[in-house]
N, C-alpha and C positions, 0 to 999 in steps of 0.2 A: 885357650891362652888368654890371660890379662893382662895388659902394659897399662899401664898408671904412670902418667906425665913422663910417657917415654916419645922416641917420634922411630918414624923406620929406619933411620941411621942407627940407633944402635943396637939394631938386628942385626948389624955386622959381624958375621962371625959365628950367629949361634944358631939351636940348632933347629929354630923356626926359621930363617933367613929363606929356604927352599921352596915355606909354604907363605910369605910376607905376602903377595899381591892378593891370596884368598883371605887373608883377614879382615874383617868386616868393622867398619868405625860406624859403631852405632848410637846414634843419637837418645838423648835422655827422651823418655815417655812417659809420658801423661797418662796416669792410670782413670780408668773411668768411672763415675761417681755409683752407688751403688745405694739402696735402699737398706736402713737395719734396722731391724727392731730386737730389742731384749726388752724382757721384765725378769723381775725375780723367782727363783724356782731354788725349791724343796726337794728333795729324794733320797731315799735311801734303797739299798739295792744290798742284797745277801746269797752266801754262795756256804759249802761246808769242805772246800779245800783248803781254805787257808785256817792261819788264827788270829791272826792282826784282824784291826781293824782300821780304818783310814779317812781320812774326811780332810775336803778341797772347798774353801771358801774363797769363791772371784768373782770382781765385779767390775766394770767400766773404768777406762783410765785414760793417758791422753796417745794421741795419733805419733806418727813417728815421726813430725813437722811440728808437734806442739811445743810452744818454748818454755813449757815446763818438765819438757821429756830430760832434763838434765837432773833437774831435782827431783825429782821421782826416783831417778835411779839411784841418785845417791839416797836417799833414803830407804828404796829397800836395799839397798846394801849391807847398810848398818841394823837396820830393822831384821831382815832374814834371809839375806844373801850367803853366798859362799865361801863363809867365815867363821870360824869358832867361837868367836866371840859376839854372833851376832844377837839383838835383844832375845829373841826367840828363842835360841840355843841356851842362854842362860837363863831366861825365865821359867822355859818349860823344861828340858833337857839336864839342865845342870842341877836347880836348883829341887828339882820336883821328881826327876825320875822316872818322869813317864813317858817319855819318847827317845828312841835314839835317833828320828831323822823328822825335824822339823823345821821349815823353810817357806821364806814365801818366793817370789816372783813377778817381773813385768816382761811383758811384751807388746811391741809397739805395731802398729798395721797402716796401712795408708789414710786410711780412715775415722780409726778407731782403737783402744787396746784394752791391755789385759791386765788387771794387777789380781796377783792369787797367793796365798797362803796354805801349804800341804801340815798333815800331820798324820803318822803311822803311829797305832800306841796299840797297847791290850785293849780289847774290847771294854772294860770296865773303867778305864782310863781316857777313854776317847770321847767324853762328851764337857768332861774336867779338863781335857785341854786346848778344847776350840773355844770353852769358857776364858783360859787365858791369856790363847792368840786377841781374842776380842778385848783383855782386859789390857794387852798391850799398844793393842791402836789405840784406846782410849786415853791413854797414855802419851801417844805422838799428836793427840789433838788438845790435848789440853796441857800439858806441860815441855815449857822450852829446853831445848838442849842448852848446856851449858858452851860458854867460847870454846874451851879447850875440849870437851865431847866432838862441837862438832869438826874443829879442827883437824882431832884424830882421826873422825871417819873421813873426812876429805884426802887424806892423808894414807889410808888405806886404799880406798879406794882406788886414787890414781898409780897408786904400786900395781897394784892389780891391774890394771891397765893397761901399766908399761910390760910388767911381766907377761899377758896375756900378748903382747906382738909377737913372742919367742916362736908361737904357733902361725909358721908362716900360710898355711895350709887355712885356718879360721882367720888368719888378716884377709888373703887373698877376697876370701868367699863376699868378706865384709866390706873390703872395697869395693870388689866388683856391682854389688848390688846397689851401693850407692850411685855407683856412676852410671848404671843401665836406670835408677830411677831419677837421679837428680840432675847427670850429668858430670859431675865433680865429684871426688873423696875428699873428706875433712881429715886432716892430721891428728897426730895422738896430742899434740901440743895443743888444739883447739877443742880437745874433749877434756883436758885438763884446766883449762882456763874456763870451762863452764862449771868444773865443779868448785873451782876456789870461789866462784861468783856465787853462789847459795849461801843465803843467811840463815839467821836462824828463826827471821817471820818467813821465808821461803818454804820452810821443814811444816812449819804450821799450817802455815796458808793448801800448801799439798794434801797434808794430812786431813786437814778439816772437809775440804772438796770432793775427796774420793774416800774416801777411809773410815765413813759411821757406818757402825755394823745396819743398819737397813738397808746400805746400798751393796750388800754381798748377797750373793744365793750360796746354797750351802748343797753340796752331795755329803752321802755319808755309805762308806762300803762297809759292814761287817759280817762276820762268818754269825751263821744263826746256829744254834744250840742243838 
């Protein structure tokens, strides 16, 4: 059971009230520091069941306290999030033909995180299109978004957002975590006010930092002949 800025009064009534004195108010904790090392790695790996072939480019990103973890995420939002319209989807996808599911991804850790970019395509198709994932970062580091681009995606994004509460089952989980790690839950109104804060040197500054292809390692899965 989770209560979020509730207090035991208004257990009155419901149908935890029988088990209130065993619930436990557990204080925010301090996760413990940990050693990491990553370098860059190569691989490719083949199997004769499938016939796609597939390839996962990820590399270092910021911790789940970095106060650039706002920007980031709007950016891969619009870059390769779970959007139709995302750049990825229309550069590779749309325009080329050679993937029907490519996306990228961030994930934040206490220490440390994760930004990756997937692509499934035919095997003869698959080395053409991590050439244009790359060709599209290249793209977020060297060329500004327009006002009204980035607008738009601010603007997506935060629907997405709102819409994403409807899932009380993934709010829950999302509060709860923050408050077993920070102590507090932050509102959807203060995840929205971080994304209207993103400019468009923020989009750049991000992208340049994490985003040149030397700083990715690359797997690559395909079915062999």
């Amino acid at each position: 059971v989770l209560l979020i800025n509730g207090s035991r009064e208004n257990l009155q009534g419901t149908i935890v009230q029988k088990y209130d004195q065993t619930i436990p108010i557990l204080p925010a904790r301090s996760i413990p520091a940990t050693i990491a090392f990553y370098r860059q790695l190569g691989f490719e790996g083949g199997a004769h069941d499938f016939n796609q072939a597939y390839a996962i480019l990820g590399g270092l990103a910021y911790e789940i306290d970095h106060p650039n973890r706002w920007k980031l995420l709007l950016v891969n939002n619009f870059f390769g999030g779970p959007v139709l319209n995302s750049r990825l989807n229309l550069a590779i996808r749309e325009k080329y033909g050679y993937t029907y599911n490519v996306e990228s991804g961030y994930s934040a850790f206490a220490e440390t995180g994760l930004f990756h970019c997937f692509v499934g395509s035919e095997p003869k198709y698959i080395e053409r299109s991590v050439e244009l994932i790359f060709k599209e970062l290249k793209k977020l580091r060297t060329q500004s978004l327009g006002s009204l681009q980035l607008s738009r995606a601010k603007n997506q994004y935060a629907g997405q957002l709102i819409l994403s509460n409807e899932n009380r089952s993934g709010l829950m989980m999302h509060l709860g975590q923050s408050v077993l790690r920070k102590g507090k839950a932050n509102s959807i109104e203060h995840a929205i006010e971080s994304i209207r804060k993103v400019t468009v040197s923020d989009v750049l500054e991000v992208a340049n930092e994490l985003m040149a292809e030397d700083n990715f390692s690359r797997l690559y899965y395909v079915p062999q002949d």
